[in-house]
Every structure is written in structure tokens, then in C-alpha cells.
N, C-alpha and C positions, 0 to 999 in steps of 0.2 A: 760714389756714395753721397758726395755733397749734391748733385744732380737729383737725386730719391729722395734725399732729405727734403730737399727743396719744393720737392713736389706734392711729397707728404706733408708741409705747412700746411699750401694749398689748398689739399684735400679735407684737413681738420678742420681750416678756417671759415670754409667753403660752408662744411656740414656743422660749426657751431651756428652763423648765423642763418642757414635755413628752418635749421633742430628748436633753435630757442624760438625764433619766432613761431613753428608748428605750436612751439610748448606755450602760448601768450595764446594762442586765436582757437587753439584746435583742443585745449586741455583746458581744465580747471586750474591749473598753476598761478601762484600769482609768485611775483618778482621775487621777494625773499625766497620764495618755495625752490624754484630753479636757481638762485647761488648757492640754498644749501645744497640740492645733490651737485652740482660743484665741486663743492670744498667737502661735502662729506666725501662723498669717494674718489673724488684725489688726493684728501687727506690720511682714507685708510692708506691708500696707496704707498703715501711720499712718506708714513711714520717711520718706516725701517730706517728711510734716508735719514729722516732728522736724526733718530735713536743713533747710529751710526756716525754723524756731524755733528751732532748737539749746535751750538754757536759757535764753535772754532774761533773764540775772540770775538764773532760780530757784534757790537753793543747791542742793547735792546730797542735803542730808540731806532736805531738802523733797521733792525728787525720786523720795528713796527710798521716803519716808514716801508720798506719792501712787502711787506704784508699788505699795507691799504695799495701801491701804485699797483702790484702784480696780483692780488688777490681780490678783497673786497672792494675795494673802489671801482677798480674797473670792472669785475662785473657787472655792480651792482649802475654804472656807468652806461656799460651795454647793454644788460639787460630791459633796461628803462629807455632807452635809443629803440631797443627791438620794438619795446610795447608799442610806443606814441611814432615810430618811423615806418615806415617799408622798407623791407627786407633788402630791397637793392639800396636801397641809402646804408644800410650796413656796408655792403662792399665797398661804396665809394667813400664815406665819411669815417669808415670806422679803418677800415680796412687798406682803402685807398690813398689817406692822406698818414697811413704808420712811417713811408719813407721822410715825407716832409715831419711828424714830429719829433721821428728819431733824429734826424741832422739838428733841431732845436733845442734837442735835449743834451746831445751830444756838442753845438757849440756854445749853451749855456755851462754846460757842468764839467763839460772837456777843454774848450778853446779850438775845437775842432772848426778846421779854414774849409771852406769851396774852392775849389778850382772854377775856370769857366767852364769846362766840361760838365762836371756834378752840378754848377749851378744854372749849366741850360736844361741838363735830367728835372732836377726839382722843376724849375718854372713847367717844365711840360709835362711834370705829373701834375701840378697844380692846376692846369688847364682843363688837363684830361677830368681829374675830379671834378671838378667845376662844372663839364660839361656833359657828365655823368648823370649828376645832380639836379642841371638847372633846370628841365623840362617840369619836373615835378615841384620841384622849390616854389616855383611859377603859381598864386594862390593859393599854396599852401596855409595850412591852419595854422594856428598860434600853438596847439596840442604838437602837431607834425615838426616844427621850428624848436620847442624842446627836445622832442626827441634828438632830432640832428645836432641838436648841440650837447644832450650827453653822450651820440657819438662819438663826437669831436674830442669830449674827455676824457676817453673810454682810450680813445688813441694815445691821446698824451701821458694818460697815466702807463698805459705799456710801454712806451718808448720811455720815459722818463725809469720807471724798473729796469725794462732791457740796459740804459746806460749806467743805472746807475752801480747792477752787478755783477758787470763788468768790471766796471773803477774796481770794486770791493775784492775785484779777483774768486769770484764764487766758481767753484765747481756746476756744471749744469745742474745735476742733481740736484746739488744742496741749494743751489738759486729756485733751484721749484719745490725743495721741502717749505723752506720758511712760511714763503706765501701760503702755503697748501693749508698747514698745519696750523698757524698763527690763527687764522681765518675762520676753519673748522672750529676754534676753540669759541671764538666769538659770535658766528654762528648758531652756536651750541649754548651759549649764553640767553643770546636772543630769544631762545624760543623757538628758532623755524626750522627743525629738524624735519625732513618728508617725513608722510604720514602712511605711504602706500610705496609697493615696488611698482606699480603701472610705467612711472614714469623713466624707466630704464634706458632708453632709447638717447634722453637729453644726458641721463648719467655716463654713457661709456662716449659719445661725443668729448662732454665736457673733462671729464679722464685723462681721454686720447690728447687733446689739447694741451692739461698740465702736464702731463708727461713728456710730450713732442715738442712743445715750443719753446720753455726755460731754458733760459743759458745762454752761454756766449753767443 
């Protein structure tokens, strides 16, 4: 089970950063537009959860704070990565360096140690990404050099949620209501609720995602 699981990350991850970027170059979408189907229909989704958890004790600020790292920030992170990046700088920036910001997150917030084992993994994912990357990096625009770098925050912020609801002991579920639901609401504030069902394809991606990845 943990093997499918595992593989089924892959696949969501795979198919969010191809899906979003189609949804940038091949749609009329623009950034807000793609976090709201998002957070809208992951938020229809995750309501039962929240109705069901409510906050079980978790303060608000906590709430909010897991809302911007797991929700809006890092979309809104990635998606703007998507725009100004290539699609394969997703995988290696965004995707590729989640083990190196999770262990950052985890021994800022944890006190989590390395062994030399884990700390020769890290160094050679850090290569590996590096060298992912640097063919294109190479003359890259000043446009293309943002995007990679709200990749890079787009990582941080999921790794720094992932640790942090953990600490907080959340149920998977309820670790992917908050963000779902909080988001949607502010979203919904904003303004940028879609305007059209066309764009279904980024909707059940992005879904797929909050539902498969939250949690322990």
C-alpha cells in the first residue's frame, strides 16, 4: 500500500505541473484563475472534513499560518514558477529540491539531526537538482530566474506545512481541510472565482493533489 501510495504522489505531481502549465500557455487562465479551481474544488471537497473537525483546538493563527504554507502561498508560489519557468524547472526546483527543504524545515522546527548516510542522500539530490537545472539556467532571463525562484518557495512552503502538521499531530484529512477550506474562503473574497467549467481538466488534477498528498 505504501508502494501505490508512493507512486500515486508521483503521478498527481507529475500531472499538476504539466496540467498547470498547459493551463498558462494553452488557455486563457491567468494565475489567480487556476488557484481558484484549486481551492474551489478542493474546498467543495475537504468541507465535510472541516464540518466533521471544525479546529479540534487548533488556534487560528495556526490555521492561518497552515492555510498560507499548504494552500495559498504555495500555489500561488507555483503557479507563478509555472508561468515565468519551464515546465521541467518544475520538477527539479519545485519538486526536486521538496527532500532538501523538508529536512530544513524539519531541523529548523524539529532539531531533526543527519546522519552521514542522509547527509550524503541530501548532497546528491542537491547535485542531481543542480544539474537538472543548470543546462537551462545557463542565459537564462531575468523573467525565467523569478520564476525559479518562486519555485524554490513554492517547495519551502510545502515542506515547512508538511512539518509543521505533523508537530500539530493533524489527522491527514483534517491537515488538507484547513488549507483547502481557509483558502477557498479568501479566494472567494478576492474576487477570482472561475468563470467557465472549460477548465475541468486543471480542476480534478488539482483535487487529486489536495486529497492524495496532505498529511503525515
Amino acid at each position: 500500500m505504501g508502494i501505490a501510495c508512493a507512486l500515486l504522489v508521483v503521478a498527481l505531481f507529475s500531472g499538476f505541473t504539466l496540467v498547470s502549465r498547459l493551463g498558462f500557455t494553452r488557455s486563457p487562465l491567468t494565475l489567480p484563475d487556476i488557484a481558484a479551481l484549486r481551492f474551489g474544488v478542493a474546498g467543495l471537497l475537504m468541507l465535510p472534513v472541516l464540518w466533521h473537525y471544525g479546529l479540534r483546538g487548533l488556534a487560528l493563527r495556526r490555521a492561518i499560518l497552515l492555510a498560507f504554507l499548504g494552500g495559498l502561498g504555495f500555489a500561488l508560489f507555483a503557479y507563478a514558477g509555472f508561468l515565468m519557468a519551464p515546465a521541467s524547472h518544475g520538477a527539479a526546483l519545485l519538486h526536486g529540491t521538496l527532500p532538501l527543504t523538508t529536512f530544513l524545515a524539519a531541523m529548523l522546527l524539529t532539531g531533526a539531526k543527519a546522519g552521514a548516510a542522509k547527509r550524503l542522500g541530501l548532497a546528491l539530490i542537491g547535485i542531481g537538482v543542480a544539474a537538472m537545472a543548470w543546462d537551462s539556467l545557463l542565459g537564462a532571463s531575468s523573467r525565467q530566474l523569478l520564476g525559479d525562484a518562486a519555485l524554490v518557495c513554492a517547495s519551502l512552503c510545502w515542506s515547512f506545512y508538511a512539518v509543521t502538521a505533523r508537530r500539530l499531530g493533524l489527522a491527514p484529512a483534517h491537515a488538507a481541510a484547513v488549507p483547502c477550506l481557509t483558502t477557498v474562503l479568501a479566494v472567494a473574497v478576492l474576487g477570482e472565482m472561475p468563470s467557465t467549467t472549460a477548465w475541468t481538466g486543471v480542476a480534478v488534477v488539482t483535487a487529486g493533489m489536495a486529497v492524495a498528498l496532505r498529511g503525515k
